[in-house]
KETI-678389 format. One record per residue (C-alpha): x, y, z. Coordinates in steps of 0.2 Angstrom, whole numbers, plus 5000, padded with zeros to 4 digits. Example, Ala and Ser with C-alpha at 12.3 -4.5 7.8 and 13.67 -1.06 7.14 Angstrom:
2
506249785039/506849955036/
This chain:
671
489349354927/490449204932/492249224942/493749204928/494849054928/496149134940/494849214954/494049044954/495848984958/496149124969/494449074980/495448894982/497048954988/495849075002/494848915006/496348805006/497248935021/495748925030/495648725030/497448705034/497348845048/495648765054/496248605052/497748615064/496948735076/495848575081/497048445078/498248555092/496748575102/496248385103/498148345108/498648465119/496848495128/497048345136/498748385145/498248555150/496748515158/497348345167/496048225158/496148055164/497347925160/496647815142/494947935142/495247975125/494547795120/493147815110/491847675118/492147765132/491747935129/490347865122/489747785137/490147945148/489748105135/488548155123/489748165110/491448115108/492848225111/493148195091/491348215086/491348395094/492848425087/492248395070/490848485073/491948645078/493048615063/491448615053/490548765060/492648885060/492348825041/490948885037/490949045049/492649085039/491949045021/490449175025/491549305032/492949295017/491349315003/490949465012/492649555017/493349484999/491949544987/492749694982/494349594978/493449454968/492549584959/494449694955/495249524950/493749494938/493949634928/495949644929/495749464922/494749504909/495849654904/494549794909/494649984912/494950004931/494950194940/496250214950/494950254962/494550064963/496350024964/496450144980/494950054988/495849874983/497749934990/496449995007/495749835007/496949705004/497949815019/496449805031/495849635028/497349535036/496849615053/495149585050/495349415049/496349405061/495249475074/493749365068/494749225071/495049275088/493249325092/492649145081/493849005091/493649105108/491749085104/491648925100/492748865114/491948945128/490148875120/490848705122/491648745136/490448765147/489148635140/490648495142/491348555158/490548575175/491948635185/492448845186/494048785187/494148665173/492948795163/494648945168/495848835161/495048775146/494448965143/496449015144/497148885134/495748945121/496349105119/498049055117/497548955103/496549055096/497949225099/499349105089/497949045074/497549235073/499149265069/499549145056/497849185048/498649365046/500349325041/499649195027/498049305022/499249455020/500549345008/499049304997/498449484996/500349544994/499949454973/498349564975/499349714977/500549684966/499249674950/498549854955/500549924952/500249824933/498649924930/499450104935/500850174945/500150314955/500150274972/500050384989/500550345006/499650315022/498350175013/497350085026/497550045043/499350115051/500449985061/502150025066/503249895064/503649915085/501649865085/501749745073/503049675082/502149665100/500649605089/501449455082/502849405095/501849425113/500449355109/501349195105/502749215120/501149225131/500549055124/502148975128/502049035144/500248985147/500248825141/502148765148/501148835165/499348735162/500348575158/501748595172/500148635184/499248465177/501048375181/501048425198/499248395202/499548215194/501048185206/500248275219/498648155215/499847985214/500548055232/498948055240/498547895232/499947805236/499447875257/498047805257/498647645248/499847615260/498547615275/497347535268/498447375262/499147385280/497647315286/497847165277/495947155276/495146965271/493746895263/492546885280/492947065284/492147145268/490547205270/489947345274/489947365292/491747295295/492547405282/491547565286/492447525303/494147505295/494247655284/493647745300/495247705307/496347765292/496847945297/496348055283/497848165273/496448335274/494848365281/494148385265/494548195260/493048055262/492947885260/491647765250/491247585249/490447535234/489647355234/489347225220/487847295217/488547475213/487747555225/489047675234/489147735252/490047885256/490747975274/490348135270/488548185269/488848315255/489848195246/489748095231/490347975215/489748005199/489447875187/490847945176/491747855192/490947695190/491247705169/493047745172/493447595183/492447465172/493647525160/495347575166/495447495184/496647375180/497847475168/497747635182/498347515197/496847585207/496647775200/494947845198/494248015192/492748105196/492548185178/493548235164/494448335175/495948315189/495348415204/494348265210/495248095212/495047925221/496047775225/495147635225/495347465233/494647305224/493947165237/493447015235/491846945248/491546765252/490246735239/491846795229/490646975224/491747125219/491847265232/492847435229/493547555246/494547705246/494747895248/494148015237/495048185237/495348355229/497048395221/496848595217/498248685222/497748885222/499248945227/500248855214/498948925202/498949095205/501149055207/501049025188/499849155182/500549295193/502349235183/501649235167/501149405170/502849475175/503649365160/502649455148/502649605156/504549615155/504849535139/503549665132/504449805136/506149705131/505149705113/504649875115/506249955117/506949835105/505749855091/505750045094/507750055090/507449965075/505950085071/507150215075/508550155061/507150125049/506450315053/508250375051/508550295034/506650375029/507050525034/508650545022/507550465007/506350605011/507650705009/508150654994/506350694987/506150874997/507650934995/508051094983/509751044980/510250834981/511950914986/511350955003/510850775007/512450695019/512750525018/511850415030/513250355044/513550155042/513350115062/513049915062/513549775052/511649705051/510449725041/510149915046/511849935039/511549855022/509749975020/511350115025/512650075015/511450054999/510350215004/512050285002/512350214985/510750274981/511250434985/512850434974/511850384959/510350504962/511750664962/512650564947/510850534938/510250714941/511950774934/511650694920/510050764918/510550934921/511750914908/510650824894/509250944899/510451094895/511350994876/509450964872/508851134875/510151194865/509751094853/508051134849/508651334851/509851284835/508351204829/507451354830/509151454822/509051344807/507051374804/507551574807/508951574796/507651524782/506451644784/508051764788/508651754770/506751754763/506051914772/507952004771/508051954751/506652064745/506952234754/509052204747/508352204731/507252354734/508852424738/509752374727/508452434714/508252604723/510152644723/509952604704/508752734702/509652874711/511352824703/510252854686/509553014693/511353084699/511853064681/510353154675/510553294687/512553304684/512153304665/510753454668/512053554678/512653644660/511153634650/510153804649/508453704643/508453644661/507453734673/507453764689/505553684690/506753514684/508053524699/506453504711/505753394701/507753284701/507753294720/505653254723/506353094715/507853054723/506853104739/505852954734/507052844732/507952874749/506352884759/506052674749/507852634757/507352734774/505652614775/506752454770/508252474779/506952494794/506052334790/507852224791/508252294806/506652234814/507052064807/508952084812/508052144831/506951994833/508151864827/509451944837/508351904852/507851734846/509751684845/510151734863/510151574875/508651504883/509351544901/509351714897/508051824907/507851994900/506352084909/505652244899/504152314894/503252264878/501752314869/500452194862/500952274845/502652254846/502452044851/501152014838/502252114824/503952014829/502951834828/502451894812/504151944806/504751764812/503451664807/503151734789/504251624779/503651494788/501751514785/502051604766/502851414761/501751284771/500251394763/499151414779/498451594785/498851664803/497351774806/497551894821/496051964829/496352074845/495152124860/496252224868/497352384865/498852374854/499752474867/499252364880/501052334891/501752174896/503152144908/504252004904/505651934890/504751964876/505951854866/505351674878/503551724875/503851764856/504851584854/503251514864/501851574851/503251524837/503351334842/501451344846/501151404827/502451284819/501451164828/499851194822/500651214804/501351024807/499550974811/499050994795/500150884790/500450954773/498650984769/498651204761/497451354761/497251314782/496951434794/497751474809/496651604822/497751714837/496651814848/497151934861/495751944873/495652014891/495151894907/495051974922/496852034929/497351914915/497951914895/497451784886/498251714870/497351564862/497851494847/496851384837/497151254824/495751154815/496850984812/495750864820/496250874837/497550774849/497550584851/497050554871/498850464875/499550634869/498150724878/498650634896/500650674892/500650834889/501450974899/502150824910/503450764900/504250774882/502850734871/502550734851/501450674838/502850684826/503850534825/505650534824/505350724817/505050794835/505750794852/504450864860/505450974871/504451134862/502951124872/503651074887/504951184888/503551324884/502351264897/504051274910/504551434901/502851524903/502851454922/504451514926/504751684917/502851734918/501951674932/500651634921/500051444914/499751364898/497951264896/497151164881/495551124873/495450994860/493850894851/494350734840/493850784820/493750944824/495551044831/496451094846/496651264855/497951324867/497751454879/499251554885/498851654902/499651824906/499751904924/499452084918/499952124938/
């Protein structure tokens, strides 16, 4: 399947980084190579080089540039093909686990510093390769091998710092597709080591190339002084036309006190054929290139490579037959002790500064520490009034972070005030709510036993007139009187069963109306819970039309320990519910089974409405959640998921099928 638009433009920015860093890693190597390493005066002209080396300086260059290219490109398609394939389908609006979006946080953490490290290894490489086919000398080979690293430690860095800007919009896209997030995701730098990581390596370049071009500058004087020794002898002899050749100036420059042992002369004759004093000596033809070239604009300065450890000063003669001759000293210009001068305080330099940055980098840890601790706080702690106020110690940028983490902490005790107090109006709102439905079914199941009453006080006022009228009537028997008081008996024993029946409804609505912070432990039977839900929820079923059957597999008399009036109002909402998921549809059943689970009591409840829509499903018992519009809050379920939780020790769980219904399980510690 082909990229998207954006990842194809998202390859071009990556490719782009990588040209622009490849491209002025070699364009700062080709400038400053030549100082560190005391090339020649003019031999960056391109006809020479091309006399003297395989390939120009520029050519291999390009052909550096060219292989960092592609070595980078490869590398990017295999660390970035997780991310190609993540943009791909965020583009084209996918599903994405949160899984992959772990694995893409991880990765566009990790990859910075895996580029980075590449880079080092891929410009030490290719430097060192080049190195040693270009360069002869260990020396020269030592200081074109440091100056590599630098370069390379100061490219590494910038690959990191740009690769991790151009991730940063990677990670942000993961925050669009979800918000859960963890901590500790890839690779852990404290910012004390991404300090030193950033800032030593790239003090150390400083130093090292300010030493490798202050040591070229003083071989070059150091060079122009030997040169200008020798000069001076040699144009004291005033030597003329009849006395060059090469028996006479052999016997000349063997007058000429040589500056160190190590120091030679040559004679080169028209012919180019070149005659030195020391039997392990020689002149290369890099020599003999260099002087065709740059004799005259060099007043007499000639190299034995591309290198400054080995120079000569030359003297142009003229013989009689008016043939060119050249004389002078070649001699060696490395100075050890100056070398080892410079390395021994670049070491000390970065050794001190480094644990300058340490301790620097490690207070500033410390104040960001500090400030994460009280945020922790603020998400640990039991109480937010226990969190102090972070002490305001700088006027920086630490004390910004303190001052606001401050302000933070104003609003989050503020903020959760706010909640504690909406939390408390809106749970006594839905209590009130619940009143209201009561009071309905109050009035409905408390109207017909008043009028049996009513009609039973009727009856015995009739019978009291019948037996006070009998009292004087000798027809009456006393076979009647028992008969008179078998029916009042009757009558009374109709109030007794009534009056009996209201107070249970007056009982459980008594203990509905108490407030929801109320925590009344007692024992309770199964029988007494299933007969008070049925009291409260009877006008409620009797006018949506739908049937509560209750099945039990347990004993009634099984004991429960708790506030019987929570888990009474938890089965009622649950109910009410599942009544409100028929939507008005009649003749429905609702099934409540009490069955045994191990040490626990199971109460399911189980509607056949069709089942819960999935954003419902992911919401539920997390927050206030409800399918009913503007009708609900749905702080019912969540307050009796918390409620069951609290007061219970127990849990509240679901099952639900699409097109067929939805089935809660409430779990009961019997222990």
């Amino acid at each position: 399947m082909k990229n998207t638009k954006e990842v194809r433009a998202f390859k071009w920015k990556f490719r782009f980084l990588v040209i622009i860093v490849d491209f002025i890693t070699v364009l700062l190597t080709y400038y400053i190579m030549p100082l560190v390493q005391g090339f020649p005066p003019n031999s960056e002209n391109l006809a020479f080089q091309k006399e003297v080396l395989p390939f120009t300086h520029i050519e291999q260059y390009m052909v550096v540039f060219a292989l960092g290219i592609t070595a980078h490109l490869v590398s990017f398609k295999l660390l970035m093909g997780k991310i190609y394939k993540y943009l791909n389908k965020y583009y084209r609006k996918e599903k994405i686990s949160y899984n992959e979006i772990y694995e893409i946080r991880k990765t566009c953490i990790n990859i910075p510093y895996k580029v980075s490290i590449f880079q080092m290894i891929l410009i030490v490489s290719i430097g060192i390769f080049f190195n040693f086919i270009m360069l002869a000398s260990a020396f020269a080979i030592l200081k074109f091998t440091l100056m590599i690293i630098a370069i390379a430690s100061v490219v590494s860095i910038a690959m990191l710092v740009g690769t991790q800007k151009i991730l940063y919009g990677v990670i942000m896209t993961t925050y669009e597709v979800t918000d859960k997030y963890e901590k500790n995701v890839g690779y852990r730098i404290t910012n004390s080591q991404n300090l030193l990581l950033q800032v030593v390596p790239f003090i150390a370049v400083v130093l090292i190339v300010i030493s490798l071009i202050g040591y070229s500058k003083v071989v070059e004087q150091e060079g122009l002084t030997t040169a200008n020794y020798y000069k001076a002898y040699l144009d004291s002899k005033n030597i003329n036309q009849f006395e060059v050749n090469e028996d006479a100036l052999k016997t000349i420059l063997n007058e000429i006190p040589k500056e160190n042992e190590e120091d030679y002369y040559f004679i080169i004759n028209p012919n180019d054929e070149i005659y030195v004093s020391d039997p392990n000596g020689s002149i290369s033809d890099f020599v003999l290139k260099y002087r065709d070239y740059f004799y005259d604009k060099n007043t007499g300065m000639l190299y034995e490579k591309f290198e400054s450890d080995e120079q000569l000063y030359a003297l142009q003669l003229t013989d009689t037959d008016g043939n060119t001759w050249y004389i002078g000293f070649k001699f060696h210009v490395i100075d050890f002790d100056l070398l080892i001068y410079f390395a021994e305080l670049i070491v000390v330099v970065i050794i001190a500064f480094s644990i300058l940055l340490y301790v620097w980098s490690k207070n500033m840890s410390n104040n960001l520490i500090r400030t994460t601790n009280r945020l922790k706080d603020i998400v640990t702690a039991q109480d937010v009034d226990d969190n102090t106020i972070l002490p305001i110690a700088s006027n920086d940028e630490f004390g910004d972070l303190a001052y606001y983490y401050n302000k933070i902490q104003e609003f989050t005790k503020n903020n959760i005030t706010q909640i504690h107090d909406n939390q408390e109006t809106l749970m006594e709102n839905e209590r009130l709510a619940s009143l209201g439905q009561l009071i309905g079914g109050i009035a409905h199941n408390l109207k017909t036993p008043i009028m049996s009453i009513s009609g039973a006080a009727e009856g015995l006022n009739d019978l009291i007139k019948e037996y006070d009228a009998s009292i004087d009537d000798p027809e009456v028997t006393p076979a009647d009187h028992h008969d008179i008081a078998k029916d009042m008996f009757t009558w009374t024993d109709k109030i007794k069963t009534h009056t009996e029946y209201m107070s249970d409804v007056i009982t459980a609505v008594k203990g509905q109306a108490v407030t929801l912070s109320a925590d009344e432990q007692m024992a309770f039977t199964v029988e007494e819970l299933i007969k008070r839900v049925n009291i409260l929820m009877k006008h409620e079923l009797k006018n949506a039309i739908i049937y509560l059957n209750v099945s039990l597999s347990v004993d009634n008399e099984l004991t429960l320990s708790g506030d019987v009036n929570s888990l009474v109002q938890v089965i009622n909402n649950m109910i009410s519910n599942s009544i409100q998921a028929y939507n008005g549809q009649t003749d429905k059943n609702i099934d409540m089974k009490f069955v045994q689970e191990g040490e626990n009591l199971v109460i399911s409840i189980t509607d056949y409405a069709g089942g819960l829509p999935q954003n419902v499903q992911d919401k539920l018992f997390k927050e206030m959640v409800t399918t009913k519009g503007k009708n609900g809050t749905g702080l019912g379920l969540y307050m009796s998921y918390s409620t069951i939780k609290a007061r219970f020790n127990g849990n509240i769980t679901f099952e639900t099928k699409k097109g067929e219904g939805t089935t809660f399980y409430i779990i009961l510690p019997l222990i």
